[in-house]
C-alpha positions in Angstrom: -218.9 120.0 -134.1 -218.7 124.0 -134.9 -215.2 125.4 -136.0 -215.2 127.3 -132.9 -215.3 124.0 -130.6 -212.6 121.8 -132.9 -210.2 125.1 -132.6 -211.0 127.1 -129.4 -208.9 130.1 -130.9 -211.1 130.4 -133.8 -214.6 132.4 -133.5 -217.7 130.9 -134.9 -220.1 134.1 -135.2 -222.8 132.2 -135.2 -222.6 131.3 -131.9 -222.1 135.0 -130.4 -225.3 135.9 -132.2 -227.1 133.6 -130.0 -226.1 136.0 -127.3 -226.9 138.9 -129.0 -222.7 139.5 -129.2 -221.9 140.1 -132.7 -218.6 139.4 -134.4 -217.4 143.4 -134.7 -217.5 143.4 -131.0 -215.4 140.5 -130.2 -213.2 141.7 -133.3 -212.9 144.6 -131.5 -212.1 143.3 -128.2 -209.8 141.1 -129.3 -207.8 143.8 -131.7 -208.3 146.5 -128.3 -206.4 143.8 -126.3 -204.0 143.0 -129.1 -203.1 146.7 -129.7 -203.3 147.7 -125.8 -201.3 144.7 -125.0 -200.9 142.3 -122.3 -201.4 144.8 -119.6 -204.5 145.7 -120.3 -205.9 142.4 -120.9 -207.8 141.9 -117.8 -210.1 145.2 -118.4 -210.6 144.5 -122.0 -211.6 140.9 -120.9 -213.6 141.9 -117.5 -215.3 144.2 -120.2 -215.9 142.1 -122.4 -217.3 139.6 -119.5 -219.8 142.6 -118.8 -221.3 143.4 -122.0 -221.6 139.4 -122.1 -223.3 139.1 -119.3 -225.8 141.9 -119.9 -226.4 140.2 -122.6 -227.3 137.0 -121.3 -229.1 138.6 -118.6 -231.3 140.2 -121.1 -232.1 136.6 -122.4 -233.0 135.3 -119.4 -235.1 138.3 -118.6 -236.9 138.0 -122.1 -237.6 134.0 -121.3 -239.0 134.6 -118.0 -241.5 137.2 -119.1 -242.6 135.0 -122.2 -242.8 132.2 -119.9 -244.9 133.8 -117.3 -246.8 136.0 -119.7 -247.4 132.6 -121.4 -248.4 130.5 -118.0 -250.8 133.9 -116.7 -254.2 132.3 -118.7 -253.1 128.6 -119.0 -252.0 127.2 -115.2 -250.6 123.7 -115.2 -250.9 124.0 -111.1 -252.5 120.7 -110.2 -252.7 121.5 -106.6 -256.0 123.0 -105.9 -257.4 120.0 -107.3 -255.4 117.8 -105.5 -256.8 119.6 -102.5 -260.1 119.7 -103.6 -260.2 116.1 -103.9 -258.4 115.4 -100.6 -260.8 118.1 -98.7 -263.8 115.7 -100.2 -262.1 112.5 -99.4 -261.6 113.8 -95.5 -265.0 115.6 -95.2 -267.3 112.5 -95.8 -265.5 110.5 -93.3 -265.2 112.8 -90.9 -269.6 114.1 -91.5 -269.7 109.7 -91.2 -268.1 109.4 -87.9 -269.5 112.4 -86.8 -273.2 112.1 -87.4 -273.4 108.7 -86.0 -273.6 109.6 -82.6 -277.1 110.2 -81.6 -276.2 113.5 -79.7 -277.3 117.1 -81.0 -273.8 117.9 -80.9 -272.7 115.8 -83.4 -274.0 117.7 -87.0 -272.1 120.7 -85.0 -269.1 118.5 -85.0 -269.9 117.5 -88.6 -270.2 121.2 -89.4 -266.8 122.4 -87.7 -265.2 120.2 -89.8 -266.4 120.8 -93.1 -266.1 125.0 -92.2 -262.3 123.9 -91.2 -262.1 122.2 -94.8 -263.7 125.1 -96.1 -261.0 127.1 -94.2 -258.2 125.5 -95.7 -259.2 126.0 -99.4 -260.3 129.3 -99.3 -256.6 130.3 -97.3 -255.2 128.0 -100.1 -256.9 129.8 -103.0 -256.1 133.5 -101.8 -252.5 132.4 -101.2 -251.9 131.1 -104.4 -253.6 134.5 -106.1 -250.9 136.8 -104.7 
């Protein structure tokens, strides 16, 4: 447990690094409220609140580009192949039942479905590219 979390009044520095806070700006927040008094204590908090919070936002920003910059070359999207398999696993039934009619018609039949497959993966493919 850090000092800051067995004493809430007390300031661990430490942990406003994290943020990208240091300890001169909450000193001087705190000594701006302290010498401005209890009437100004909401603005120096809500300011306080806003630097903050660019702060974090600015974290979060920084983790999102790593993370996509870092998922750009190395995709852990499992879906295409899910649907390549499941394209495969539909198409040779449906070329089975449709080939064994004796009619002309039926390789037709067999070849509207595997260009409807076909459909499905390309409109897959160029959605998931955009």
């Amino acid at each position: 447990m850090s000092v800051s979390e067995s004493n809430p009044r007390e300031y661990d520095p430490f942990r406003g690094q994290q943020l990208g806070i240091d300890a001169a700006e909450v000193q001087g927040s705190l000594e701006a409220r302290r010498v401005l008094g209890a009437d100004a204590e909401a603005a120096v908090i809500a300011s306080f609140l806003e630097r903050t919070s660019a702060a974090i936002d600015a974290r979060v920003d920084q983790r999102i580009a790593e993370k996509a910059a870092a998922s750009d070359g190395d995709s852990t999207d499992s879906g295409g192949f899910w649907l390549a398999v499941v394209s495969v696993g539909l198409g040779i039934p449906a070329t089975g039942v449709a080939t064994s009619f004796s009619d002309s018609g039926s390789v037709l039949v067999a070849a509207a479905a595997w260009a409807g497959i076909a459909l499905v993966n390309v409109s897959f493919n160029l959605r998931k590219n955009r």
